[in-house]
FIKOLZA-1660 file (N, C-alpha, C; in steps of 0.1 Angstrom, whole numbers, plus 5000, padded with zeros to 4 digits):
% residues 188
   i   px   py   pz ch aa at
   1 3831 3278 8613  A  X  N
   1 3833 3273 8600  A  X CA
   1 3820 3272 8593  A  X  C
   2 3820 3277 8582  A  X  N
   2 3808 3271 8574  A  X CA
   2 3808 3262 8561  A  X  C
   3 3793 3259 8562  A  X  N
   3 3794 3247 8554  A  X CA
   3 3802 3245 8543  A  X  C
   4 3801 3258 8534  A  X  N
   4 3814 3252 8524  A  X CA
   4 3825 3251 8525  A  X  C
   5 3834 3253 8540  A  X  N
   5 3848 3249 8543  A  X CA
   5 3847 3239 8553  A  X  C
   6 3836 3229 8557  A  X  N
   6 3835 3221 8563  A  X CA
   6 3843 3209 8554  A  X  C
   7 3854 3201 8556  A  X  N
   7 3859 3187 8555  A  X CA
   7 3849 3180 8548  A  X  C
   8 3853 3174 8537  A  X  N
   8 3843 3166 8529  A  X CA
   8 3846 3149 8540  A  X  C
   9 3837 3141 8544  A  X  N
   9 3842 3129 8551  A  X CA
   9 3843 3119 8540  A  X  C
  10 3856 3113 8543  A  X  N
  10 3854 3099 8534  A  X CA
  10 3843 3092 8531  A  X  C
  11 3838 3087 8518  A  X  N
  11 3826 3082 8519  A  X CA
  11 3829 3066 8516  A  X  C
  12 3822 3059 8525  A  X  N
  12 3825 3041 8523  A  X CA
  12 3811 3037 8525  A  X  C
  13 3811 3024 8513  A  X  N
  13 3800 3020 8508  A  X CA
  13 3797 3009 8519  A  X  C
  14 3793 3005 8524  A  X  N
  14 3791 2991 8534  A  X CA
  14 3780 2987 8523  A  X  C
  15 3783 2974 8522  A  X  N
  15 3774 2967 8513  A  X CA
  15 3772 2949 8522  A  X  C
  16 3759 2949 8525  A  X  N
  16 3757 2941 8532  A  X CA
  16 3747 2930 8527  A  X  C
  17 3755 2919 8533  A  X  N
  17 3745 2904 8529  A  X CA
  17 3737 2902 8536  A  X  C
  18 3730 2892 8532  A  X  N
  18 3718 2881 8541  A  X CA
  18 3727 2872 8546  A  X  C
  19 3729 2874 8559  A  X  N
  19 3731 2871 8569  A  X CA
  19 3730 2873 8585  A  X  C
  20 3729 2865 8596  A  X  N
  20 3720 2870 8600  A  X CA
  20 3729 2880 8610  A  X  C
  21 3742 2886 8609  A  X  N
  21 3748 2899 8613  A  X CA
  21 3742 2914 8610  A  X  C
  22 3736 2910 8598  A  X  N
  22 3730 2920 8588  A  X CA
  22 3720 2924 8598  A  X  C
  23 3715 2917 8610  A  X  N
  23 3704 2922 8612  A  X CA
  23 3709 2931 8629  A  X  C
  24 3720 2936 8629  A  X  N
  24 3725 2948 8637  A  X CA
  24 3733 2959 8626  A  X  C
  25 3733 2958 8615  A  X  N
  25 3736 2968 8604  A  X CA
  25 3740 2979 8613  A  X  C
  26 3727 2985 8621  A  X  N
  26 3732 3002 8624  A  X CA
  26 3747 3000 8633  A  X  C
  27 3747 2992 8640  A  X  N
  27 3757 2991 8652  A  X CA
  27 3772 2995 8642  A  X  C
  28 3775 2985 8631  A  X  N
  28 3789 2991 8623  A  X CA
  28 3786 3006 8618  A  X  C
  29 3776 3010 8613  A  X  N
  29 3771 3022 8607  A  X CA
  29 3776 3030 8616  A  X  C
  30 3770 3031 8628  A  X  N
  30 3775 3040 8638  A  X CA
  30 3792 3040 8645  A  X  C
  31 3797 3030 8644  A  X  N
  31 3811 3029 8643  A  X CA
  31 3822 3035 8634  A  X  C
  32 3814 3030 8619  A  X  N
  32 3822 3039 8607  A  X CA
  32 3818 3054 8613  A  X  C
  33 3807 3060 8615  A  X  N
  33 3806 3076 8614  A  X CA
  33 3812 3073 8624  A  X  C
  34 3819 3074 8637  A  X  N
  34 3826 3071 8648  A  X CA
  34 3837 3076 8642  A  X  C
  35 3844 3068 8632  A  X  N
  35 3858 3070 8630  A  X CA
  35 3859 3080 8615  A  X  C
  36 3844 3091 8614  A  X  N
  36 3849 3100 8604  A  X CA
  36 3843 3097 8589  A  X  C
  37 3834 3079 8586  A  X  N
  37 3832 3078 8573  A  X CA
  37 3819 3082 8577  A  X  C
  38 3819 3086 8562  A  X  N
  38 3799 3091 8552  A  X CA
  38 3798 3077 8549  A  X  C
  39 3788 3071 8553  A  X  N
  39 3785 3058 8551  A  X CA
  39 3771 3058 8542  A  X  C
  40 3773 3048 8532  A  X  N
  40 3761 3044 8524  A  X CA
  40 3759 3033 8528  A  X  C
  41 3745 3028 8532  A  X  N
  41 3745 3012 8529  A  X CA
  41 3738 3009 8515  A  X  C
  42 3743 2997 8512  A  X  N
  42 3738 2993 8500  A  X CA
  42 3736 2973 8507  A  X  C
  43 3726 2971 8501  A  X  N
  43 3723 2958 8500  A  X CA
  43 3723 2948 8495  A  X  C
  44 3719 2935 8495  A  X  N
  44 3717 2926 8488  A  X CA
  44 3701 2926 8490  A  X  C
  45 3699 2923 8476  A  X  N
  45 3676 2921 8478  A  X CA
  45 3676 2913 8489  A  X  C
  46 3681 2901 8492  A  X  N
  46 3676 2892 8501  A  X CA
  46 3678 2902 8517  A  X  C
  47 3688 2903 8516  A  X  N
  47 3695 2916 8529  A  X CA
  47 3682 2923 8534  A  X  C
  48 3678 2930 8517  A  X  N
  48 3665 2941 8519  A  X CA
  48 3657 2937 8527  A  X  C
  49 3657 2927 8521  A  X  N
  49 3638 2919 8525  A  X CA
  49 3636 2916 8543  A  X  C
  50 3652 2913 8546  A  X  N
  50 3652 2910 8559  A  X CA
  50 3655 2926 8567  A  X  C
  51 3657 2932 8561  A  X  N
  51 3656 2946 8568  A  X CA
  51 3646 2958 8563  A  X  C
  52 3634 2946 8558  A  X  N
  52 3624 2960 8552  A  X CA
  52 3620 2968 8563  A  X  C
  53 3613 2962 8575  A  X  N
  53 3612 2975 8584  A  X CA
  53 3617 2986 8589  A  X  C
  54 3628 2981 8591  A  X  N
  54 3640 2993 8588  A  X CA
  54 3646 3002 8580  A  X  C
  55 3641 3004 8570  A  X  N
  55 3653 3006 8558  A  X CA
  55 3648 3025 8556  A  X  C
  56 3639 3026 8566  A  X  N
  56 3635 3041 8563  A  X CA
  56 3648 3049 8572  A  X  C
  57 3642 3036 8586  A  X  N
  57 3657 3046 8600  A  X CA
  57 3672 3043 8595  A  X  C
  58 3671 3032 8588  A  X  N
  58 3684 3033 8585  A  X CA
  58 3693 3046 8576  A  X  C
  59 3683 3050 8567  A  X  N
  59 3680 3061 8558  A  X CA
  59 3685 3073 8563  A  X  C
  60 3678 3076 8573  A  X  N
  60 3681 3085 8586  A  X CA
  60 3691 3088 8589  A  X  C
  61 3697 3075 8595  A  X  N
  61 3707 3068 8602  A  X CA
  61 3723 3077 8595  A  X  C
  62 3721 3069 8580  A  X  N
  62 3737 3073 8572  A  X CA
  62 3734 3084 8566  A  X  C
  63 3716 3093 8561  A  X  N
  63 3713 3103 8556  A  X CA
  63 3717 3101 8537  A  X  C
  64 3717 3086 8537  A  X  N
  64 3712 3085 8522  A  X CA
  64 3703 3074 8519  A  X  C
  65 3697 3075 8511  A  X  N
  65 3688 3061 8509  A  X CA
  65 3695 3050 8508  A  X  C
  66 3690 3039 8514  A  X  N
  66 3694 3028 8511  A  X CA
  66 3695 3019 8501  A  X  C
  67 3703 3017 8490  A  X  N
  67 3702 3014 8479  A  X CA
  67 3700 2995 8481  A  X  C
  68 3698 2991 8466  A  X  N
  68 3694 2977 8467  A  X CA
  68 3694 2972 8454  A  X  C
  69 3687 2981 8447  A  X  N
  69 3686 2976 8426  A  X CA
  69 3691 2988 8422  A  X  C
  70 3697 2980 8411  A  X  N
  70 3706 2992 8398  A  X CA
  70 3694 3002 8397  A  X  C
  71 3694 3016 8394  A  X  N
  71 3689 3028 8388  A  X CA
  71 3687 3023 8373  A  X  C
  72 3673 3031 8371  A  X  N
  72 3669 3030 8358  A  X CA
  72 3680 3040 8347  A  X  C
  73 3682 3039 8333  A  X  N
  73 3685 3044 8326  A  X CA
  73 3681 3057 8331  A  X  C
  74 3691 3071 8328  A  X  N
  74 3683 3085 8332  A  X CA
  74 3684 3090 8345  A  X  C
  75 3684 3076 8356  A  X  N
  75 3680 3080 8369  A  X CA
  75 3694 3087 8374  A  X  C
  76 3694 3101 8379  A  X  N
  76 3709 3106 8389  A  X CA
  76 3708 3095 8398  A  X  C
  77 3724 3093 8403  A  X  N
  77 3728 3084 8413  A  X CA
  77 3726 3093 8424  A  X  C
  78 3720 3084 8433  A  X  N
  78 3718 3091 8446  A  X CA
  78 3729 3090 8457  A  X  C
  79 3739 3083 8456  A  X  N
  79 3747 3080 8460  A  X CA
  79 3760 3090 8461  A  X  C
  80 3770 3098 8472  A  X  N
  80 3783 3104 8464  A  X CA
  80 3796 3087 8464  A  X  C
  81 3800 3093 8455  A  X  N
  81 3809 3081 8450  A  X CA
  81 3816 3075 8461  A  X  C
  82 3823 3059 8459  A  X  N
  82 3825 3056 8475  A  X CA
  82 3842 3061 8470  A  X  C
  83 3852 3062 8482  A  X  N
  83 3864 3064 8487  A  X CA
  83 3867 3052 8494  A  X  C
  84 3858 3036 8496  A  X  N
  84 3863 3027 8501  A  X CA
  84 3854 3020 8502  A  X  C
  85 3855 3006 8505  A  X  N
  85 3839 2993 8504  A  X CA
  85 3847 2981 8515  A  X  C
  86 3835 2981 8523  A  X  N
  86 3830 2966 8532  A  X CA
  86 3822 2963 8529  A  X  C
  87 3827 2949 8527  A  X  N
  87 3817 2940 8519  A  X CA
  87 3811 2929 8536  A  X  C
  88 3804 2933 8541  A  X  N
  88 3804 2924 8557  A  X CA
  88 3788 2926 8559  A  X  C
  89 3782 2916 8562  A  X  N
  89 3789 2901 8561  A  X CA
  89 3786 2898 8549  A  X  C
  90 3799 2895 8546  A  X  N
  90 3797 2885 8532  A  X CA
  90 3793 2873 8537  A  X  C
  91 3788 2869 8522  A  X  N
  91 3783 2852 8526  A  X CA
  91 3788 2847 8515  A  X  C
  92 3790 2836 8519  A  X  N
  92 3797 2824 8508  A  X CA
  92 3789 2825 8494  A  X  C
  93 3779 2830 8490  A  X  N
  93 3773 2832 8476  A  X CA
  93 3778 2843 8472  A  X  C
  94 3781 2854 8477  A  X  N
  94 3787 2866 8475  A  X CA
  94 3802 2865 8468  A  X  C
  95 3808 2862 8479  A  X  N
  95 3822 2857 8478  A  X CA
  95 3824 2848 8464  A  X  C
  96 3817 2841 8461  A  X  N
  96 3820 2831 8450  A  X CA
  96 3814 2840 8435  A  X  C
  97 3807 2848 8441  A  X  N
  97 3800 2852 8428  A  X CA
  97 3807 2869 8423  A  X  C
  98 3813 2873 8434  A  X  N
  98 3821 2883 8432  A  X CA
  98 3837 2877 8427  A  X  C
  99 3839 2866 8429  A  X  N
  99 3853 2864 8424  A  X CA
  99 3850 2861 8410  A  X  C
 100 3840 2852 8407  A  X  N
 100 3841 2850 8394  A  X CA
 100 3838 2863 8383  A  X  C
 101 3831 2876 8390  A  X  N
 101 3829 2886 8383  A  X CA
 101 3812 2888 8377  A  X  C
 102 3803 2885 8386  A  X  N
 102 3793 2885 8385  A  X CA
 102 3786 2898 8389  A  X  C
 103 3776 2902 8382  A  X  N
 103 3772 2917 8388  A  X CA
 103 3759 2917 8385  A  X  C
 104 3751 2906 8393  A  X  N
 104 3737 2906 8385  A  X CA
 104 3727 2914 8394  A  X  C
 105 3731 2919 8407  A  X  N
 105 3726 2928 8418  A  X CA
 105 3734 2942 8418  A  X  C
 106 3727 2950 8423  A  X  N
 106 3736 2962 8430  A  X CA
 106 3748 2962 8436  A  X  C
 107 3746 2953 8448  A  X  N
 107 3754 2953 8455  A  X CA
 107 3772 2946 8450  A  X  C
 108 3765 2935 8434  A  X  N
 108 3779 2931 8430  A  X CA
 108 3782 2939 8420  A  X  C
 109 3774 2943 8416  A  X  N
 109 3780 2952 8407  A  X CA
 109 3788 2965 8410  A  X  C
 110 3787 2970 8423  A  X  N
 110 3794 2979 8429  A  X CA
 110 3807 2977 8433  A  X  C
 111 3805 2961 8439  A  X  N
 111 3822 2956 8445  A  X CA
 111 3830 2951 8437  A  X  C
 112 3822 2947 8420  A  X  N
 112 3827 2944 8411  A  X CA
 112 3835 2955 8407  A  X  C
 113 3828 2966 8400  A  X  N
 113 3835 2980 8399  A  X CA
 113 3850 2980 8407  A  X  C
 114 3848 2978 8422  A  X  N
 114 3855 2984 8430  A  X CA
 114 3868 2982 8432  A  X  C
 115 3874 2966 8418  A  X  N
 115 3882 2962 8422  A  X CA
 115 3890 2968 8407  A  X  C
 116 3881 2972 8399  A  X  N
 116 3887 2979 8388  A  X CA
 116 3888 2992 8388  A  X  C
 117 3882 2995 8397  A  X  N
 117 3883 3012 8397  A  X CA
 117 3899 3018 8413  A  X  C
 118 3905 3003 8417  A  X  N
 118 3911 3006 8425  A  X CA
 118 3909 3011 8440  A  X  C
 119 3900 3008 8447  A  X  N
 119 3895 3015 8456  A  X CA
 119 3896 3004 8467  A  X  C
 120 3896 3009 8481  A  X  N
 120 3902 3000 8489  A  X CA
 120 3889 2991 8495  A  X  C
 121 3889 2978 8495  A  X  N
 121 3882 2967 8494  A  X CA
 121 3884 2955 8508  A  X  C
 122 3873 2955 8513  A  X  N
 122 3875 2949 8526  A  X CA
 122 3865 2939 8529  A  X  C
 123 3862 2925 8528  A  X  N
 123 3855 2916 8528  A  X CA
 123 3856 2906 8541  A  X  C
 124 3843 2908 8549  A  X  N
 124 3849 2902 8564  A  X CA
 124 3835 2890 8559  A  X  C
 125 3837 2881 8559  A  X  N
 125 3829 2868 8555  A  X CA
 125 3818 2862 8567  A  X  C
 126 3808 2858 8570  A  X  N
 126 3800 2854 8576  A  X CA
 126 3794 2836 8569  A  X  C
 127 3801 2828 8570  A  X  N
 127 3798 2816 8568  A  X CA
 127 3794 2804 8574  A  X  C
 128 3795 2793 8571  A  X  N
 128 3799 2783 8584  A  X CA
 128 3809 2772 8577  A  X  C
 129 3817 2761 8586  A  X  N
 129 3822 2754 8583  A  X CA
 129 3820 2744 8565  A  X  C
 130 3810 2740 8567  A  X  N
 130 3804 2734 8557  A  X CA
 130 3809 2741 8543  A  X  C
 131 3803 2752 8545  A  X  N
 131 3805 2760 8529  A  X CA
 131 3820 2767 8531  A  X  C
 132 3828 2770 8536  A  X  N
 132 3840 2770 8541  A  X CA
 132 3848 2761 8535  A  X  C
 133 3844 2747 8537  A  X  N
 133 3850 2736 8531  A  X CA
 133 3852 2731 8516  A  X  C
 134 3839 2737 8509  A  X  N
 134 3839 2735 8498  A  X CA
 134 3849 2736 8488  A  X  C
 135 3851 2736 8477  A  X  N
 135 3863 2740 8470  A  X CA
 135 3863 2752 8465  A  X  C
 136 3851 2757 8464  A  X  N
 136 3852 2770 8456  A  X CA
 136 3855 2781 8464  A  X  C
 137 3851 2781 8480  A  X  N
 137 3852 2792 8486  A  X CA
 137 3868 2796 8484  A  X  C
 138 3883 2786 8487  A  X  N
 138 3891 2792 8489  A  X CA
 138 3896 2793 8472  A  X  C
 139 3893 2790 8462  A  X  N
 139 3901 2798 8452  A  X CA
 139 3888 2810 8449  A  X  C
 140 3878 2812 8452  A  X  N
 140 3875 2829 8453  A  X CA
 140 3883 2837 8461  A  X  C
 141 3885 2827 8477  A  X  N
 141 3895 2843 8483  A  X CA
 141 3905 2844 8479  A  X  C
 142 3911 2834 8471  A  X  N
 142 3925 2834 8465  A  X CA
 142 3923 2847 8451  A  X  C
 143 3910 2844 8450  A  X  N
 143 3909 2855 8436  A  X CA
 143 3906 2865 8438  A  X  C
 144 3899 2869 8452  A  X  N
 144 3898 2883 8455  A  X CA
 144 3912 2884 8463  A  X  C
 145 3918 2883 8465  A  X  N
 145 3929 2886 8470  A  X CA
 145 3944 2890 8461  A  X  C
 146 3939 2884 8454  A  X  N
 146 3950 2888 8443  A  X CA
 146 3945 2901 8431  A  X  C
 147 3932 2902 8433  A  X  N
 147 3929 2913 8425  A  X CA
 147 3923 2927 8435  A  X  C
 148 3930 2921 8447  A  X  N
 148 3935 2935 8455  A  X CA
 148 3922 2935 8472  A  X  C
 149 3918 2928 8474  A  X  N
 149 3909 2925 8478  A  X CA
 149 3912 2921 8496  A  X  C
 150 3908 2932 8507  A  X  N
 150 3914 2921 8520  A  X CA
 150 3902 2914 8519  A  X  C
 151 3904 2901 8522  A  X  N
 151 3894 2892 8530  A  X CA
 151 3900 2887 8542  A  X  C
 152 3895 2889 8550  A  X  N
 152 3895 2881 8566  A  X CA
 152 3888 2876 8568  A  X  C
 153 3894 2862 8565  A  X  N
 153 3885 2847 8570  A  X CA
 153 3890 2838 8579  A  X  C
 154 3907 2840 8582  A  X  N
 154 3918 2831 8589  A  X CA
 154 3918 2834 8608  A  X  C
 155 3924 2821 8610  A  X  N
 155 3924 2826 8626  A  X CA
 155 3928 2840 8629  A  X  C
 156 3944 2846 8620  A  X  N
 156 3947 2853 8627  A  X CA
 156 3940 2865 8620  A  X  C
 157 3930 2869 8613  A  X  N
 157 3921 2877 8610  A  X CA
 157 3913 2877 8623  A  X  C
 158 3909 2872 8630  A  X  N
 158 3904 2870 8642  A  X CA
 158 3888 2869 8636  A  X  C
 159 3890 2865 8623  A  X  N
 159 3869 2859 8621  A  X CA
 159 3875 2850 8615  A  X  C
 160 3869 2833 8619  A  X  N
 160 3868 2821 8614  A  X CA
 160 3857 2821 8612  A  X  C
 161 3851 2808 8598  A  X  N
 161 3840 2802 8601  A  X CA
 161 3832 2797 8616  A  X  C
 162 3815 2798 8615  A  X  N
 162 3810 2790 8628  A  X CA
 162 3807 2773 8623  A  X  C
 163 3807 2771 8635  A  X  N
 163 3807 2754 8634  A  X CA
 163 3789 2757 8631  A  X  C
 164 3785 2751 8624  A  X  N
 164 3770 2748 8622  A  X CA
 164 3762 2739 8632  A  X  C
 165 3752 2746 8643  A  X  N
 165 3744 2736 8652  A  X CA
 165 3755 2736 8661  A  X  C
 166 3767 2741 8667  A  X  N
 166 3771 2746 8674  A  X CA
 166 3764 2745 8685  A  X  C
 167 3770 2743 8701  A  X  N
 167 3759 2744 8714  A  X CA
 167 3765 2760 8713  A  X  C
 168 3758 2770 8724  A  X  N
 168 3759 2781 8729  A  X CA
 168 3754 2793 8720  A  X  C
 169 3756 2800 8725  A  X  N
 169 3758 2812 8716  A  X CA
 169 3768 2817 8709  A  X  C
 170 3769 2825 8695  A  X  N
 170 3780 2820 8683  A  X CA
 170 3784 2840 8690  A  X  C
 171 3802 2838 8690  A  X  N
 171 3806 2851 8690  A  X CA
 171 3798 2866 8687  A  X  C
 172 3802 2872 8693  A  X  N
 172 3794 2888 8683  A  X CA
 172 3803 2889 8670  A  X  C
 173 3796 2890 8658  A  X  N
 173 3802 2894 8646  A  X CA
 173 3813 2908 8646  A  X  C
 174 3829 2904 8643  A  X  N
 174 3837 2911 8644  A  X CA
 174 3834 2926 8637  A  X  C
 175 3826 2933 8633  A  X  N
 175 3826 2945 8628  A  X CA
 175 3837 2951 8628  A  X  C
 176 3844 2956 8643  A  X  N
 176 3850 2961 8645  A  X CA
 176 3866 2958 8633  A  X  C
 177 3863 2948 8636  A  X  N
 177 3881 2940 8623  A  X CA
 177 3879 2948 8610  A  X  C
 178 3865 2947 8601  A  X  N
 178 3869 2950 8595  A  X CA
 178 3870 2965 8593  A  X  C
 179 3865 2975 8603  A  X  N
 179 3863 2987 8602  A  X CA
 179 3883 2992 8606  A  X  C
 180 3888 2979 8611  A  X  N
 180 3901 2988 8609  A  X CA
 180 3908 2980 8602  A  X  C
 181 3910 2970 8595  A  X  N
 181 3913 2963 8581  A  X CA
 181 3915 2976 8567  A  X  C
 182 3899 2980 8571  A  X  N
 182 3894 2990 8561  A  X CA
 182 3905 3007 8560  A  X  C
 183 3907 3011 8579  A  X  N
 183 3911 3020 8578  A  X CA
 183 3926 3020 8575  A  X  C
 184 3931 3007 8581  A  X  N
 184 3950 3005 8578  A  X CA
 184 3945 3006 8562  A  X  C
 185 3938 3001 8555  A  X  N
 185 3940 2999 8542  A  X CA
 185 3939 3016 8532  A  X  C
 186 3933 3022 8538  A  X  N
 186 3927 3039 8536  A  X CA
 186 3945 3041 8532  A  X  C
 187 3952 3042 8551  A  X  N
 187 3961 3050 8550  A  X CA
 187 3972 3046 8548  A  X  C
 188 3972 3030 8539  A  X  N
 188 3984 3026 8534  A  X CA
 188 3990 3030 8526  A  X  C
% end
């Protein structure tokens, strides 16, 4: 087969927060290309900052640059358009600031797009109890959810908030949930 009749792969944006799951990023990366997606990562600045050492191999990694701030006027998008977005880990600033429709970063301005442009939308949360609690977190999921949005936050999402200062060690972050959240949602 050659290249020009090679299968275009779905392309899914992984857009990742500051938190500290963010800081095994490759491990879902390599899972999505696992099950067939062209993965971009896209960041949050704070994300960046905690993954500057990395951000060349990660480059590598999905074989596109790692995006983080809007393109200048003029600039080609380096990006091919996404076919699907995880938003993981989301963090409770995310979540609140994407429901209300804020797009003052790359990264929200992408998932902001994403919910108008119809595109399948998958938000696996990384928080803890405390901000959990607050009032605002659940009428955001209530607003991402109704403007089309999975979020898996509930027991039977199999990701709950962590208790804060918790004894032991805190579960491995579910990756895997949302990578098939994302794909039931592909071939719904």
């Amino acid at each position: 087969m050659t290249n020009a009749e090679t299968p275009r792969r779905p392309v899914l944006y992984l857009v990742a927060c500051a938190a500290p799951p963010v800081l095994d990023i490759a491990d879902p990366i390599k899972q999505a290309q696992d099950r067939a997606w062209d993965v971009c990562l896209i960041l949050t600045p704070t994300a960046a900052l905690w993954l500057e050492d990395s951000l060349e191999e990660l480059a590598t990694l999905t074989g596109h640059p790692v995006r983080q701030r809007y393109k200048l006027p003029g600039q080609p998008d380096v990006l091919p358009a996404a076919d699907a977005v995880l938003v993981a880990p989301a963090t409770f600033n995310v979540i609140n600031k994407w429901a209300a429709g804020s797009a003052d970063t790359l990264a929200l301005g992408l998932i902001t797009e994403g919910i108008g442009k119809g595109l399948p939308l998958v938000a696996l949360p990384h928080l803890n109890s405390w901000q959990a609690a607050h009032s605002a977190f659940p009428r955001s999921v209530e607003q991402l959810r109704a403007d089309g949005v999975r979020v898996l936050i509930e027991e039977a999402d199999g990701n709950t908030p962590h208790v804060p200062g918790a004894p032991g060690p805190r579960p491995p972050f579910p990756w895997r949930l949302g990578l098939d959240a994302l794909n039931a949602s592909v071939t719904e």
